[in-house]
C-alpha positions in Angstrom: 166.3 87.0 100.7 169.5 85.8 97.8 172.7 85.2 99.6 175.1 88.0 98.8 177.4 86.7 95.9 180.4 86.6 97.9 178.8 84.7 100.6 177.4 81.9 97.9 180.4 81.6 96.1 182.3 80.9 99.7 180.0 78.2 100.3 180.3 76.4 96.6 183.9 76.7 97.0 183.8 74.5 100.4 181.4 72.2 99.2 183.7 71.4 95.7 186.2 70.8 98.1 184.2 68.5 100.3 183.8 66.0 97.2 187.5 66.6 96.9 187.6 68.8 93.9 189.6 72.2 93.3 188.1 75.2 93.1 188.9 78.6 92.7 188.0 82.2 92.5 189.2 83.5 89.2 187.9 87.2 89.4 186.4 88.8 92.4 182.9 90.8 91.4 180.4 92.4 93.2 180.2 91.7 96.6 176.2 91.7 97.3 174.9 90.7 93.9 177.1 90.2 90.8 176.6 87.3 88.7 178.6 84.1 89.2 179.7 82.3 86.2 180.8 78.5 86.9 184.0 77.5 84.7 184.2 73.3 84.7 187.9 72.6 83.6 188.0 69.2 82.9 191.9 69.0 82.5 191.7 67.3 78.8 191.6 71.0 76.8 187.9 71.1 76.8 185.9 72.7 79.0 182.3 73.8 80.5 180.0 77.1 81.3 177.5 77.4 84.0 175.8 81.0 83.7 173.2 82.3 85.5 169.5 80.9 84.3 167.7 83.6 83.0 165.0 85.3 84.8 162.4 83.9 83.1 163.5 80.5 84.5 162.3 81.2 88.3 159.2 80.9 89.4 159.2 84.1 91.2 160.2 87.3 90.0 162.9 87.5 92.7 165.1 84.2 93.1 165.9 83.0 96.8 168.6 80.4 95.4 171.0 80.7 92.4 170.2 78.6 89.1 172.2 78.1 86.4 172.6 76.8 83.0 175.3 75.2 81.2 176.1 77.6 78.3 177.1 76.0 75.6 175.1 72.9 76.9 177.8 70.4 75.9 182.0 70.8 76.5 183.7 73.0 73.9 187.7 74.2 73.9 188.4 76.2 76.8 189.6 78.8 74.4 186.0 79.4 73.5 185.0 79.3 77.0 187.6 82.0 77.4 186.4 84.3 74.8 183.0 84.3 76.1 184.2 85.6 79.5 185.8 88.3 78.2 182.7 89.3 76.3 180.4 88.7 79.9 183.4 90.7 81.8 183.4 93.5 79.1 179.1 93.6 79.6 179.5 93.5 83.0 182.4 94.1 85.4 180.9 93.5 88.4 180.6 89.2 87.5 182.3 86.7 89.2 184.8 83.9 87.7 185.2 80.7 89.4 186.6 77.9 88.5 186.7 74.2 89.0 189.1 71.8 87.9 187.3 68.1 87.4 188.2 65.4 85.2 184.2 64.1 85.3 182.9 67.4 85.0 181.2 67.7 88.5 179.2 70.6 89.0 177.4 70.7 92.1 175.3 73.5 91.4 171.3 73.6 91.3 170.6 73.5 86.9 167.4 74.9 85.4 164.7 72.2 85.0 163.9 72.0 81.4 
């Protein structure tokens, strides 16, 4: 069984902050099963995405654990980072935002295997 959204996103938050990096919660979505996109600010105007991994990137066809994939794969201007989470919030209201802030771009979240 997947971890409710909320519930995940409480544990990422405390392990970023474990490694000493701020984290945030940007916009609150559904509580049991919304999506959670991953913002990497890396405090020089550029930034990365971390979206959820498609479905056809689990081996099952119903994920136990959250994998993601950096969207674009390399850092781009947060601007452009912005505008694609207004088009994901627009698709889908019920997503979640966080974001970290972290010069070396640390992620800490489980990638698809390519």
């Amino acid at each position: 069984m997947r971890l409710k959204s909320s519930i995940w996103v409480a544990a990422y938050l405390r392990r970023c902050q474990s490694e000493g990096v701020f984290g945030a919660v940007r916009r609150r979505g559904a509580e049991e099963a919304g999506a959670v996109f991953v913002k990497i600010a890396l405090l020089d105007g550029n930034a990365m995405l971390y979206a959820p991994a498609p479905q056809s990137a689990y081996d099952d066809s119903r994920p136990v654990e959250r994998v993601f994939a950096a969207s674009p794969p390399q850092p781009v201007e947060e601007r452009k980072i912005e505008e694609r989470l207004i088009k994901e919030i627009s698709f889908d209201p019920d997503v979640w935002i966080v974001e970290i802030e972290d010069k070396a771009g640390r992620h800490f979240l489980d990638l698809v295997k390519n």
